[in-house]
N, C-alpha and C positions, 0 to 999 in steps of 0.2 A: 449595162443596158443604156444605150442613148435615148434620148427622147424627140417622140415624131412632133409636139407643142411646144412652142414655150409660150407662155404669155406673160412679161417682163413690164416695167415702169410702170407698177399698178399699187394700189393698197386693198391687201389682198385677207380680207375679216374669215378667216381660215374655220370657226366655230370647233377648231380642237383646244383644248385645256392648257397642252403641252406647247402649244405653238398658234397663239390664236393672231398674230397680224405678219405679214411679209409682203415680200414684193412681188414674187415671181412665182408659179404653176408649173412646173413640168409635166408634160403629159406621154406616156409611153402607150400607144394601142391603146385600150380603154381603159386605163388606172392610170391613177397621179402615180408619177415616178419620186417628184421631189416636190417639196416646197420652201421658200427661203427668200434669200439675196439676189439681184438680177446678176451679181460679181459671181458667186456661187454656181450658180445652176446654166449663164449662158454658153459654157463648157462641154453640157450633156442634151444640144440638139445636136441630132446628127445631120451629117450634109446633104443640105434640099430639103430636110423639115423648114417646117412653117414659125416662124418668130411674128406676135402680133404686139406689139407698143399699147400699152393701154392709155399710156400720155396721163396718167395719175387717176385713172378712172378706177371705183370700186369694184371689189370683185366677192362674192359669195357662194356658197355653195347651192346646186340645183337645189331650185324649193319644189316642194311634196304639198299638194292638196292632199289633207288627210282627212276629207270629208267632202264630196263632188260625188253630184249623178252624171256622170260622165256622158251614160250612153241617153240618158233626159236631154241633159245638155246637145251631144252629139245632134240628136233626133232633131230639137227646137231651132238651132240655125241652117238644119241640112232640109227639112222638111216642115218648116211649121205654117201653121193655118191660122189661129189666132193671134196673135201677142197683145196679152191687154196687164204687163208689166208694168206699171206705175199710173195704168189708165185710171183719173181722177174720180170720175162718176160712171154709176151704173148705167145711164144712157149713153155713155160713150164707148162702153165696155157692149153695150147690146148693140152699138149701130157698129161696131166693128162686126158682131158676127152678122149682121144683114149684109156685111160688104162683100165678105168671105161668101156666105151663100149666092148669092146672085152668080159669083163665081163657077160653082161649083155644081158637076152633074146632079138633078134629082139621086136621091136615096143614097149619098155617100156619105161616110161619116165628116163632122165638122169636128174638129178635136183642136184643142192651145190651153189655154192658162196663164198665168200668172195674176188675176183677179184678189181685190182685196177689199174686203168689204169694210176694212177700218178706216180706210181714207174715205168713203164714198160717203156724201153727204145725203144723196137721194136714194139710197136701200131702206126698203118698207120692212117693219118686222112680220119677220115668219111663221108665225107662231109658237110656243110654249117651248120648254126645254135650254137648248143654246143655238135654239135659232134667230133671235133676234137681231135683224137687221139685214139679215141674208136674202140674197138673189133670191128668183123662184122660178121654175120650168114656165110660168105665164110669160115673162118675161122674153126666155127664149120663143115661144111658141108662136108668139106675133111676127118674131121677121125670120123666121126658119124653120116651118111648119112645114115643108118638106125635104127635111135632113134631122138626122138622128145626131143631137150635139151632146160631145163631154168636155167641160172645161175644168183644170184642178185649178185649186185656189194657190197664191203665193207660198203657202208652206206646205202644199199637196195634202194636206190632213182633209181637206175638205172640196167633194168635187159635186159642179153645179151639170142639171142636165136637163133636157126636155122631154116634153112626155111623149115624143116617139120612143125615144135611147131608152127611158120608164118600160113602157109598154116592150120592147126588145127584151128588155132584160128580166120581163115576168113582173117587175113590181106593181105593184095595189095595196090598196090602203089595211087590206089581210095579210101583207109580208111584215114580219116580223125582226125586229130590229137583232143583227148578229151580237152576238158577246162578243163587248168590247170596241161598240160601233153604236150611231145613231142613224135612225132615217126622218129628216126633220119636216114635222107635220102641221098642219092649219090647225085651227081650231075642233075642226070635224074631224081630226086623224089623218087627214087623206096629206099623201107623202108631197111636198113642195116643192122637189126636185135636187135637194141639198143631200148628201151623205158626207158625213163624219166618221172616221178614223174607217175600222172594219165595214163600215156598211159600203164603203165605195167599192169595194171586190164582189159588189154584187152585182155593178156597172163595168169594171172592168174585166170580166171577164165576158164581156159583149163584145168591147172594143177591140177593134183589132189593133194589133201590133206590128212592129217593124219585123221582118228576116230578117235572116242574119247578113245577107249581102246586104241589103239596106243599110245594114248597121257597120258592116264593115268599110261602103264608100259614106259614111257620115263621120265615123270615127278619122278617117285618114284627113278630112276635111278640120274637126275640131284639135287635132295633134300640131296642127300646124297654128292655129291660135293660141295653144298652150305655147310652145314653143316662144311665140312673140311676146308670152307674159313670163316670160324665165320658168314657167314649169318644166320638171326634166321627171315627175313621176304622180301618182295620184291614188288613193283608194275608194273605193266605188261600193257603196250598199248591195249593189246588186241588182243592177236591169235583167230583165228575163232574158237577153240576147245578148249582152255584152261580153260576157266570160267566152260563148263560142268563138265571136267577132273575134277577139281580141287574141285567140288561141290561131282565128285564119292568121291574121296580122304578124305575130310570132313567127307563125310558120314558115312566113312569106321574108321574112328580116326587116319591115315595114312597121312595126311596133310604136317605135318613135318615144314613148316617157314608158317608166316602170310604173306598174301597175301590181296592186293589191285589188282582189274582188273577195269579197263578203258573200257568203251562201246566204240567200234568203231564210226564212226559221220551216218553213213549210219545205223546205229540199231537207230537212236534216237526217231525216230516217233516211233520206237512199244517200246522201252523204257517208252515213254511221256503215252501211249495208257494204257501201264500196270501199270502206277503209282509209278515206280522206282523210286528212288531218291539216289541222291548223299547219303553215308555212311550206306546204307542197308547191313546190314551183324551181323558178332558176332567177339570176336577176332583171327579167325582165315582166317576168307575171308570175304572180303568187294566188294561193287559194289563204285567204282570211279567215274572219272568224263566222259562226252565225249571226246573223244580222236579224233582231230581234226588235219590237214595238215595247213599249212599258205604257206609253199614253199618247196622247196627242200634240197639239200645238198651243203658244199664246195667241197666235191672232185668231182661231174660232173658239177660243175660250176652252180648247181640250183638253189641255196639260193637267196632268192629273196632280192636286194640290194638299194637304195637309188640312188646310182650311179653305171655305170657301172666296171665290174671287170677291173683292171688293166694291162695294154696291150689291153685293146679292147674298142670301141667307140656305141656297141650296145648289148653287153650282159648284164644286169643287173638280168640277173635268170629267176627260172618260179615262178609265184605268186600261188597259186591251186585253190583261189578262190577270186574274184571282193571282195573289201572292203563290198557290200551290201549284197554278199552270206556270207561271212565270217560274218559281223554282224547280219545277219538272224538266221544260226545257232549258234550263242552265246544266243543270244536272245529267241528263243526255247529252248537251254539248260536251261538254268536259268528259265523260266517259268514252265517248267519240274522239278523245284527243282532239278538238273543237275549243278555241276561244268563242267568245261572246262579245259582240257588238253591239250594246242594245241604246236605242233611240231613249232618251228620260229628257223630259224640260220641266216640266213640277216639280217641286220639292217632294211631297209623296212616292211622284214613281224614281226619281234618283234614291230616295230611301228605297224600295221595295225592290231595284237593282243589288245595291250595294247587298242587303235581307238575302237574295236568293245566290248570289255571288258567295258568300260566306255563308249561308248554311250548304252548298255544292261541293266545298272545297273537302275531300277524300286524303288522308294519307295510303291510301292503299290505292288511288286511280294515278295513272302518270300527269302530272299539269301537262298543258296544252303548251305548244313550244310558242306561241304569242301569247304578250298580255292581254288579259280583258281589258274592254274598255265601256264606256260610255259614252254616247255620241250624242252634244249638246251640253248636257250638263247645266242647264240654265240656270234653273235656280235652286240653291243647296240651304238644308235646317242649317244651322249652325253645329249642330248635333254629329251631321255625315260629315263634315268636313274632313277631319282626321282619317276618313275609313282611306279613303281612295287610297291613300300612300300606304296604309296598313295591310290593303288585299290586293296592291300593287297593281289596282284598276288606273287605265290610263284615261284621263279629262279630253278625249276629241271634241274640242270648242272651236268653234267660227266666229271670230271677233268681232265680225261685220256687221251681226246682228245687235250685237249691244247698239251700235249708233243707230240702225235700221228700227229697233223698239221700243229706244229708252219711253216713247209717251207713250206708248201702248202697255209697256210693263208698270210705267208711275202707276199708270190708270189701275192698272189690273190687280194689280202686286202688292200697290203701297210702300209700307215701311219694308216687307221683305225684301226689295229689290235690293237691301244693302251687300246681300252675298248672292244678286243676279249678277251670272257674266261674270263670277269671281275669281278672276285668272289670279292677281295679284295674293289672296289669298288662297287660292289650291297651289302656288308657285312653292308660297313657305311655307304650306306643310309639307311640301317633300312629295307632292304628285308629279308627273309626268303629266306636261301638254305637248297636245299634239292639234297643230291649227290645219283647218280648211276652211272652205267658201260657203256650201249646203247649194252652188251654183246649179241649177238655174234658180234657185230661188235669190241667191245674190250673185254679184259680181265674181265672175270666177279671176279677177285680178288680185294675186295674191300681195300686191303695196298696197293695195286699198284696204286688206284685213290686218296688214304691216302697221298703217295710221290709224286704225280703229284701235288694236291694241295698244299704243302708246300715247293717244291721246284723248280717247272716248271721244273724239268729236266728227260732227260732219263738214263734208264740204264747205258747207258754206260757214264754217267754225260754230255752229249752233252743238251746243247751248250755252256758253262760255267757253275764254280761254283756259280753265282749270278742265274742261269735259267735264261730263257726264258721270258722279261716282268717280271721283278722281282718284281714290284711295286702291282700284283695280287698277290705275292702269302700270303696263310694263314697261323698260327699256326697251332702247331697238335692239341691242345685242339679244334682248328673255324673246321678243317676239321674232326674231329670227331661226334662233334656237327650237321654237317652236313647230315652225315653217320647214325645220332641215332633220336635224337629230333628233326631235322629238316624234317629229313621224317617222321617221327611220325606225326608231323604238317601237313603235307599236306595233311597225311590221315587221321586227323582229329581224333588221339589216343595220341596226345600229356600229353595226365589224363593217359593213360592205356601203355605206353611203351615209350622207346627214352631215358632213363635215372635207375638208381637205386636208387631206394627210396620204401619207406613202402609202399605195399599197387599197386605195380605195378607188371605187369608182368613178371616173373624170366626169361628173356629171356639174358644172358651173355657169355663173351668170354675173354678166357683164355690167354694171348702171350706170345711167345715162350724169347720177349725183351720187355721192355720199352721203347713203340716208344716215349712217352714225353722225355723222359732223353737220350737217344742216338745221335748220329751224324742223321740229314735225311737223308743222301742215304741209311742207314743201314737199314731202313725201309723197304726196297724189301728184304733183307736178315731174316725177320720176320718171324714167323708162328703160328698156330694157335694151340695153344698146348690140348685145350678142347673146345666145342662148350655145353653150358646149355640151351635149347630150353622147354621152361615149364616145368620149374624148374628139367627136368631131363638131365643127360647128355647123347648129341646124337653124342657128337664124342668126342675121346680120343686120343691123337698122341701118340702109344705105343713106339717112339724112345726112 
């Protein structure tokens, strides 16, 4: 077999065991033919394939967001209405939505997010519970008092609304807060326009949502900015419309990255009904595992915790489901031939994962042909550590977040924080990482969660040159690895991508530096100089 690629005079960081550095790619159709020597391999292009010089530029294999709301994402640069994304104060976060309405027909919905009430130095508290300090529907009600608005907060756990979008959706101060959910109230009870965790489905199911064609011309839009960030694949929680989207896309040969989608936990009875099972797909979409809550978030204080948060003597979070519902649906998944993907950031609900994970486990049900995993994993007892490698549960962590929290976790966390973000020790006990962004809530640039993991620090090198908990951070080879074969693993194509070698998918990426051999903060200074997504190339940096 000749090869229709070659891409030659490169230093080429391969992430296989057997063969981890060379100089040259051979690419046949869409599999690596060869990898090695440019003396070797310039032999097996055939005549009138394409030869590209890398001129000593580095080369790795396609990275894998193994944690992105894709079709959130998709939605927020195809269509968005607010963005109040690192917006500093509450007054500026609300004069953005008066700007938006003035815009915008009487009676239509106002809808964005990314608000954050920890940076905001002018948020009044809300009253009782873990409302303190949060937005309130008065607030919206003075400059869009004729428009029904829903804004989710930066880690979506928490969505702010006005009391048209209230009154839409039935609630009064008699609606009763869902298990596993808050509706956060004044003094008098009366609701203040803030819902936490489960209670926000009591707003969203007012809002309206994208079609599927909406979501299919948003998708072909955000494919093309993955592309520019060297993504060639991604797995997805679960938008209500993405799996359709994405199956047009398919169909169409228009796909453009491989994609894993997560069944929501609420599909899982008509999933179990139709005979779905974990890793149904081909290599361009796959069906995942159920996509499960355990608790909240750090920044509105949800993450459900062991103890309570610091500075306080009764908040320990919100749980979203009783240790027997949360082992129920584990239990059902699995019997469903079903892995489990479930959301834990507290130390609590990552224990009461790992609890219902291994009380699930059946020698008489087939395992699920993916690993479970756990999505976030923030912050682990010292006690759980050992399990993850033990129930062969996979660590899906976002690096980016350790830099985007560290003061928000000091605050919170305290002395816990020492196993917050603790990649470096879930590494040596023998877990499987698997890294994504949590994008739109962070950067969907996967060298940005590349320098997060290896140096805990931010941009602007805050907090020192040592980072942040230095004792987590990893090499660039452990966070690449994480970025390639380690989501490969979890989607259960660890044989078919994650690495370059014979025989696997041509899916690679081109850099602007050699982030192995550079200072790491240079790392943010990187880019992505070509993107090869099935063996053809789908982005070129004409600089």
């Amino acid at each position: 077999m000749q090869a229709d690629l070659l891409l030659f005079n490169g230093r080429v960081y391969t992430m296989d065991p057997a063969h981890p550095e060379a100089q040259a790619v051979a690419v046949a159709g869409n599999r690596i033919l060869a990898v090695g020597d440019d003396a070797d391999l310039r032999p097996l292009l055939r005549p009138g394939g394409q030869a590209l010089d890398l001129r000593g530029r580095a080369v790795i294999p396609g990275l894998i967001d193994a944690h992105v709301h894709f079709g959130w994402y998709s939605m927020a640069i195809y269509k968005s209405q607010v963005d109040l994304d690192n917006v500093p104060t509450k007054a500026e976060a609300v004069a953005r939505v008066a700007k938006v309405a003035r815009r915008t027909p009487l009676g239509q919905w106002i809808q964005g997010g990314g608000w954050n009430k920890n940076i905001w130095p002018d948020s009044s508290p809300a009253g009782g519970g873990s409302g303190g300090g949060f937005p309130t529907a008065t607030d919206l009600d003075a400059v869009a008092p004729d428009h029904p608005v829903a804004l989710e907060d930066k880690s979506h756990h928490a969505t702010w609304i006005n009391s048209w979008a209230m009154e839409l959706a039935g609630i009064t101060t008699a609606t009763d807060d869902p298990a596993g959910g808050e509706i956060v109230r004044d003094g008098a009870g009366r609701p203040t326009g803030i819902f936490l965790e489960t209670a926000a489905d009591l707003v969203h199911e007012v809002v309206p949502g994208p079609d599927v064609q909406t979501m299919v011309d948003a998708l072909l839009q955000s494919v093309t900015q993955a592309h520019r960030l060297g993504l060639t694949g991604f797995h997805d929680p679960g938008h209500p419309t993405i799996l359709s989207a994405l199956q047009v896309l398919r169909a169409r040969g228009e796909l453009g990255l491989r994609a894993l989608v997560h069944i929501p936990s609420d599909g899982l009875e008509a999933a179990a009904k139709l005979g779905l099972r974990s890793g149904l797909g081909d290599e361009y979409l796959r069906i995942g595992g159920v996509k499960i809550f355990a608790d909240g978030a750090l920044g509105p204080q949800t993450a459900y915790m062991l103890a309570p948060y610091e500075g306080t003597t009764d908040n320990s979070g919100i749980s979203t489901h009783t240790a027997d519902e949360l082992g129920d649906l584990v239990h059902r998944a699995h019997k469903a031939g079903l892995s489990v993907a479930v959301h834990a950031i507290g130390d609590a609900a990552n224990r009461a994962v790992l609890d219902a994970i291994e009380n699930a486990r059946s020698p008489i049900l087939d395992s699920p042909t993916l690993p479970d995993r756990i999505e976030h994993a923030q912050l682990l007892h010292s006690d759980d550590l050992p399990r993850l490698v033990q129930l062969g549960v996979v660590a899906s962590m976002q690096p980016i977040h350790a830099t985007s929290d560290m003061e928000m976790a000091e605050r919170h966390w305290g002395r816990r924080c020492a196993l917050a973000y603790a990649w470096r020790s879930l590494l040596e006990s023998g877990a499987w990482l698997a890294f994504g962004s949590d994008c739109p809530v962070e950067t969907l640039n996967p060298l940005a969660g590349i320098h997060a993991a290896v140096t805990r620090r931010r941009a602007d090198g805050s907090p020192g040159p040592d980072g942040w908990l230095p004792a987590q951070r990893l090499t660039v080879a452990e966070a690449v690895h994480a970025y390639t074969l380690g989501a490969a693993h979890a989607s259960g194509e660890g044989h078919l991508k994650g690495s370059l070698a014979p025989g696997k998918l041509a899916d690679l990426v081109v850099l602007s530096k050699d982030i192995f051999r550079i200072e790491l903060m240079d790392i943010l200074d990187t880019c992505v100089e070509m993107t090869v997504f099935d063996g053809q190339v789908v982005f070129e940096n004409e600089k």
